[in-house]
C-alpha positions in Angstrom: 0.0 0.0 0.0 1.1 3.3 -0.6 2.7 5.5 2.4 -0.1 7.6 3.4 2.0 10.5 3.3 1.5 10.2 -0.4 -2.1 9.7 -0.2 -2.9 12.2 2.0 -1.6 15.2 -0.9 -4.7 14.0 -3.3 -7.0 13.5 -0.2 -10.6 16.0 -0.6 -11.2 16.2 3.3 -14.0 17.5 5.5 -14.0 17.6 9.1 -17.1 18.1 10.6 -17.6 19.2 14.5 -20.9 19.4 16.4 -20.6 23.3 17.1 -17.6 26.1 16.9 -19.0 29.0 19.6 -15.7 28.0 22.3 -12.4 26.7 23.0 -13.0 23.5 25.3 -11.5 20.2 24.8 -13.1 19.0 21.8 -12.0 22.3 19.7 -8.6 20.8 20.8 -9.2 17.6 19.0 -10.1 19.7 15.8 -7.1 21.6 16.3 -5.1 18.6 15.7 -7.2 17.3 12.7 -6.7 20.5 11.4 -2.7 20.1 11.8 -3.3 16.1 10.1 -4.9 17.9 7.3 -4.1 21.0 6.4 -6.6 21.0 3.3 -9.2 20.0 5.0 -12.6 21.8 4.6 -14.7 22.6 8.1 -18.3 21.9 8.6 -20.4 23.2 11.9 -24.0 23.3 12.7 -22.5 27.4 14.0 -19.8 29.3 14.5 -18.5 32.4 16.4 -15.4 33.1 14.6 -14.3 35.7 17.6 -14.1 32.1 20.4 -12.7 30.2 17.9 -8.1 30.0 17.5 -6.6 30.9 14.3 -5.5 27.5 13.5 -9.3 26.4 12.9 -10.7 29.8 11.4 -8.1 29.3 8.9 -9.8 27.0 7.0 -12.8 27.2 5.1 -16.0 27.2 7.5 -19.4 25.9 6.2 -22.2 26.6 8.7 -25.5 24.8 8.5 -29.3 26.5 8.7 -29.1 27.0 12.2 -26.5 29.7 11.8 -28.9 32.2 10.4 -31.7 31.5 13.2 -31.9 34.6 16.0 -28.7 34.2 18.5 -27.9 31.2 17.4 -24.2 31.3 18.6 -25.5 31.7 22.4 -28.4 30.3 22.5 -28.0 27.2 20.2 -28.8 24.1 22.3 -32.3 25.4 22.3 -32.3 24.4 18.9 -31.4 20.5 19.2 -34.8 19.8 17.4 -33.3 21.1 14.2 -30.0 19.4 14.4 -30.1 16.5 12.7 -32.0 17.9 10.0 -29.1 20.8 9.8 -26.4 17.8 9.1 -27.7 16.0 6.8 -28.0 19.0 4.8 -24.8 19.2 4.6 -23.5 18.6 0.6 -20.2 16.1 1.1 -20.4 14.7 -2.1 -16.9 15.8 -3.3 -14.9 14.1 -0.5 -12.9 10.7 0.0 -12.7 11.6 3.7 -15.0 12.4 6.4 -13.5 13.1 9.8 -16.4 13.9 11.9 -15.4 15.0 15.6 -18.4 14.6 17.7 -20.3 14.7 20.8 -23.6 15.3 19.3 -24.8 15.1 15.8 -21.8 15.0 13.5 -21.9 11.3 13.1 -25.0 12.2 10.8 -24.0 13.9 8.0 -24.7 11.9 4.9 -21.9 11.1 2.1 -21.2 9.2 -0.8 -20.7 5.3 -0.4 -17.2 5.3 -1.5 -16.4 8.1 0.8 -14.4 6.8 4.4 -16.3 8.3 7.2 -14.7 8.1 10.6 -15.7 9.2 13.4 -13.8 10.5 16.3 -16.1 10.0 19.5 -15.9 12.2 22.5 -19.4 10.7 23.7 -22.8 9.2 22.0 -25.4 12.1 22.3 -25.0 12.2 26.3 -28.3 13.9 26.9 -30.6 11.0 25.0 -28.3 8.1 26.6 -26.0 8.5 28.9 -27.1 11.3 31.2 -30.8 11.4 30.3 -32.1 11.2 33.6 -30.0 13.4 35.2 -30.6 16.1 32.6 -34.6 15.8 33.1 -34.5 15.7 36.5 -32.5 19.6 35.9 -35.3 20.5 34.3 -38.5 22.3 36.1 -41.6 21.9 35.9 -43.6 18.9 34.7 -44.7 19.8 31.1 -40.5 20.8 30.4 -40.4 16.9 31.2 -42.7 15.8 29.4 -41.7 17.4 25.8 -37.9 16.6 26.7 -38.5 12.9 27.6 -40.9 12.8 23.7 -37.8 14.7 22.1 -35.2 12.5 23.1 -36.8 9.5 22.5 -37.0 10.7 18.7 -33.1 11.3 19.0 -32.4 8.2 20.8 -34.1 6.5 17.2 -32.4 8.7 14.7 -28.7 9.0 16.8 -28.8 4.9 16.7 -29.5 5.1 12.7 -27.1 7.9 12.4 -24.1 5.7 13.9 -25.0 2.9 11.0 -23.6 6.1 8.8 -20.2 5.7 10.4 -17.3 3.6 8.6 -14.8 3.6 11.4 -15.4 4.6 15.2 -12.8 5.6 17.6 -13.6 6.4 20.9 -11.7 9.4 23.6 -11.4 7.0 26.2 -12.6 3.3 27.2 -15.4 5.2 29.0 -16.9 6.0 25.4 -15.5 3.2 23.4 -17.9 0.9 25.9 -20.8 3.4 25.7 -20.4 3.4 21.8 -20.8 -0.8 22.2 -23.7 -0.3 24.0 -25.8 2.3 22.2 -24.4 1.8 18.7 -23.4 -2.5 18.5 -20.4 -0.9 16.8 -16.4 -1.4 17.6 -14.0 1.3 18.1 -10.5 1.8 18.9 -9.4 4.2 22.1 -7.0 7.2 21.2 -6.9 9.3 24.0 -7.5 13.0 23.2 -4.6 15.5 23.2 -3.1 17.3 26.3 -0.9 20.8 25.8 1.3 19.4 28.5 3.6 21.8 29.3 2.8 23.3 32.5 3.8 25.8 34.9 6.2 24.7 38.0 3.9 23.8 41.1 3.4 26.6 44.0 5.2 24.9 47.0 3.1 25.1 49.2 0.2 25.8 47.6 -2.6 28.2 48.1 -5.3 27.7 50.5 -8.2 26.9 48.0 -9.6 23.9 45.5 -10.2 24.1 42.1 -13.4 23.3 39.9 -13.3 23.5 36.2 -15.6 23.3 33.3 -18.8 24.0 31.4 -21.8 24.4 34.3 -23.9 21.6 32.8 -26.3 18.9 34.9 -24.2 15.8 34.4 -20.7 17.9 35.1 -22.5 17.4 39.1 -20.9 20.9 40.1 -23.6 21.2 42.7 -21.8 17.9 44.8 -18.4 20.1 44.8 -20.7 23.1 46.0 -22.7 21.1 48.8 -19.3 19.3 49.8 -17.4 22.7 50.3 -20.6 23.9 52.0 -20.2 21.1 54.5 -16.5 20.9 54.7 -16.0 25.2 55.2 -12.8 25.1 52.7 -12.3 27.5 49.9 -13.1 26.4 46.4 -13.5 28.2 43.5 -15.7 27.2 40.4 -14.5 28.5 36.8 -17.1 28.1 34.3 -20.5 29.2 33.1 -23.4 27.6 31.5 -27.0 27.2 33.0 -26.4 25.5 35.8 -24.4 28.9 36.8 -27.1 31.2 38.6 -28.5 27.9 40.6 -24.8 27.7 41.8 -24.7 30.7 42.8 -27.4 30.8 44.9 -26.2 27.2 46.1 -22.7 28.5 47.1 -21.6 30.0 50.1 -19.4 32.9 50.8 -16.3 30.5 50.5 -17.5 28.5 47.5 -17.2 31.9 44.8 -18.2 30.9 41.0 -16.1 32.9 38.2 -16.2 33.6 35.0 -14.0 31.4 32.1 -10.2 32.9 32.3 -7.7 32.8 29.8 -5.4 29.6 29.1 -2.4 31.1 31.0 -4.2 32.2 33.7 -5.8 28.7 34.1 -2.5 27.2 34.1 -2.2 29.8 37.2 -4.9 28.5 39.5 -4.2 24.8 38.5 -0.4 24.8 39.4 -1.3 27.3 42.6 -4.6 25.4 44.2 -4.4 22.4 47.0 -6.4 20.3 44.0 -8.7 20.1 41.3 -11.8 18.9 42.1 -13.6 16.7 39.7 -17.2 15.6 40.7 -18.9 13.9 37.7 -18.8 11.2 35.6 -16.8 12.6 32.3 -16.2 11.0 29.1 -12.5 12.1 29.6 -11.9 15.3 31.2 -8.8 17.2 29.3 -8.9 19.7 32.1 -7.6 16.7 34.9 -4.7 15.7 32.8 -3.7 19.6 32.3 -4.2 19.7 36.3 -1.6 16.8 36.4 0.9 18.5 33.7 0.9 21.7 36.4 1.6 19.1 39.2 -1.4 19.5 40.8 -3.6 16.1 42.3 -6.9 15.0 41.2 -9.7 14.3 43.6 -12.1 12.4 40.7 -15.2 10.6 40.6 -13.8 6.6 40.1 -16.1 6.3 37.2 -15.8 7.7 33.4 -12.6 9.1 32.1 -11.0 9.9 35.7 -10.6 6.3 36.7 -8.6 6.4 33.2 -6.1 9.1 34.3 -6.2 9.5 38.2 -4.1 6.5 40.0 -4.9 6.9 43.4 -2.3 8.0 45.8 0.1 9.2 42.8 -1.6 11.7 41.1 -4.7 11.8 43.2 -7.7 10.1 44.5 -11.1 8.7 43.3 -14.1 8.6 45.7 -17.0 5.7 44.8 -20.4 7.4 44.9 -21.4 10.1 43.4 -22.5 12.2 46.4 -21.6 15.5 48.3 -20.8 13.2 51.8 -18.2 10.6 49.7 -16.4 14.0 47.7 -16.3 15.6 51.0 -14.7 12.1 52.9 -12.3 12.0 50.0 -11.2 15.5 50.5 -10.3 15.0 54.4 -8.8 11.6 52.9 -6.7 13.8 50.6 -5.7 16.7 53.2 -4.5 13.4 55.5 -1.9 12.6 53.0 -1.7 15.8 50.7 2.3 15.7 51.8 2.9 12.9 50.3 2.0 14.1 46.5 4.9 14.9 44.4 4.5 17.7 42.0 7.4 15.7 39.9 5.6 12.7 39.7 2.3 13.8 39.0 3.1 15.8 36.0 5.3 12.6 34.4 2.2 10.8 34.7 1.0 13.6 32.2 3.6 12.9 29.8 1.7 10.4 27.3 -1.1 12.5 26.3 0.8 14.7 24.8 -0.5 16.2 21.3 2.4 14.3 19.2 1.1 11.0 20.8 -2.4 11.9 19.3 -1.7 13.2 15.9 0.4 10.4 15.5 -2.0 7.7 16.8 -4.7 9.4 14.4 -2.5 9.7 11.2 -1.6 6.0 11.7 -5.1 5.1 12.3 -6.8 6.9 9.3 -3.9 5.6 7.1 -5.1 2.1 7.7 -8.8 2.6 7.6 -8.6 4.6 4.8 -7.2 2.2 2.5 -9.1 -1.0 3.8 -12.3 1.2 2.6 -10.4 1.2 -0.1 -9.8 -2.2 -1.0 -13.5 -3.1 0.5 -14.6 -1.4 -2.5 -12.1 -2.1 -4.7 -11.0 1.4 -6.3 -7.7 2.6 -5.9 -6.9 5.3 -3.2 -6.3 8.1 -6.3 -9.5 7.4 -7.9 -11.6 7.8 -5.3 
């Protein structure tokens, strides 16, 4: 077979992510893809081109209907309805290779059978499987119930259909790859999303306060970290917003304070400065604890989803078994019983293979192979597709 070096020169590429309106760990991901193949065009159900790094906006951006609808960019979730009409409207007609990165919708977007689709999973649509029940039980009122539990049932059918669209799956941790067995019936391989490890030397001794990170969203269980620290009386702080943010607020006492996202370096700040990072829910991965490890800092991480992946307890943090305010806050007082014994050293080599090299390598290799075994499965030669 040809090296795919070769291949990838005469490739027609289209990467396709769910939504481009911030910078979290999934933009990462298409950061990469976007390093893989430089060609490549972009397709997004929206985009706010002022959230969104250079290295993406560079390349051609297609938005979908959605795009035009009234503040779209903010507001879009409260169009989920429309989103799988808005991908498969989507023209990919001209391509050999579909890289969909995906959390939501993405996997749906419909092309051409000789074209290779693969799909790079950060998590099957979380709020019709995975974290359904929590997400109703966020919601108010009885009738808000009732259309949700209707509309996700519709999405549950067409996300299952959707996945039958996909040639090759791979999956951001073991976490997904077994959710993608479940939901889907389909196989996947795990490459581990990439981690900007370079950190920022550890404050010794730290500062007096834990750290939450992330997008203020039902299944991210922010409210255990809040209700723990209530109960405990030690500082934490929350960066983030989303709509879980006012109920937080309100939640919070005056030594639990909420802020506002920051800027990458000054993340880097409060990770490599705070006691730990606290991580309360069940993730698919969670980029921000290995970028907590690559500043030195310990974990303490729910022992399910991606942190039982990247937390080994009593090296680079610890896990605590149910999801509840009492077991975060025991596993907190666990934590401040041993916190002397955590080496910053330690805890950031422990970073060292998720590095972004690692994953555009493990990609590359893996879209190589894939690509031309579609190839051969339907016996046309990698130039003529």
């Amino acid at each position: 077979m040809a090296p795919f070096a070769a291949i990838l020169q005469n490739l027609r590429v289209a990467l396709i992510h769910h939504w481009l309106v911030r910078m979290r760990g999934g933009e990462k991901v298409l950061e990469s893809f976007c390093r893989i193949f430089p060609q490549a065009d972009i397709y997004t159900l929206v985009f706010d081109r002022k959230m969104i790094s250079d290295s993406i906006t560079s390349h051609s951006i297609t938005t979908s209907l959605i795009q035009k609808l009234p503040f779209s960019t903010r507001y879009y979730s409260r169009y989920l309805p429309l989103f799988p009409l808005a991908i498969e409207q989507f023209d990919l007609s001209r391509y050999d290779l579909v890289l969909s990165s995906d959390a939501a919708v993405g996997k749906g977007v419909i092309t051409r059978p000789e074209a290779c689709h693969i799909c790079y999973c950060h998590a099957p649509l979380r709020y019709a499987w995975s974290g359904y029940h929590t997400y109703l039980q966020a919601l108010e009122g009885t009738w808000k119930r009732g259309m949700a539990a209707f509309l996700m049932s519709y999405l549950r059918t067409w996300d299952a259909a959707a996945s039958l669209r996909v040639d090759y799956f791979i999956g951001n941790s073991q976490a997904v790859s077994r959710r993608i067995q479940k939901y889907y019936r389909r196989e996947s391989v795990v490459i581990y999303p990439p981690v900007a490890i370079s950190g920022l030397e550890r404050s010794n001794p730290p500062e007096d306060y834990y750290l939450a990170v992330g997008h203020l969203v039902p299944y991210k269980r922010f409210d255990l970290a809040v209700d723990a620290f209530n109960e405990l009386g030690r500082p934490l702080l929350i960066i983030g917003e989303g709509p879980e943010y006012s109920r937080l607020k309100k939640r919070a006492r005056k030594h639990v304070k909420i802020l506002k996202p920051v800027s990458d370096q000054a993340l880097k700040q409060y990770l490599s400065q705070c006691r730990a990072l606290i991580f309360p829910g069940e993730e698919d991965f969670g980029i921000i604890a290995v970028e907590a490890h690559a500043c030195g800092c310990p974990v303490i991480g729910f022992f399910r989803g991606g942190a039982s992946e990247t937390v080994i307890p009593e090296v680079n943090g610890l896990l605590f078994e149910e999801e509840s305010a009492g077991s975060l806050a025991n596993a907190v007082q666990r934590f401040e019983a041993m916190e002397s014994k955590f080496d910053s050293g330690t805890i950031r080599n422990t970073a060292a293979s998720f590095n972004v090299e690692r994953f555009e390598h493990e990609v590359t290799r893996f879209v190589s192979e894939k690509y031309q075994e579609h190839c051969c499965r339907f016996k046309v030669g990698t130039r003529q597709l």
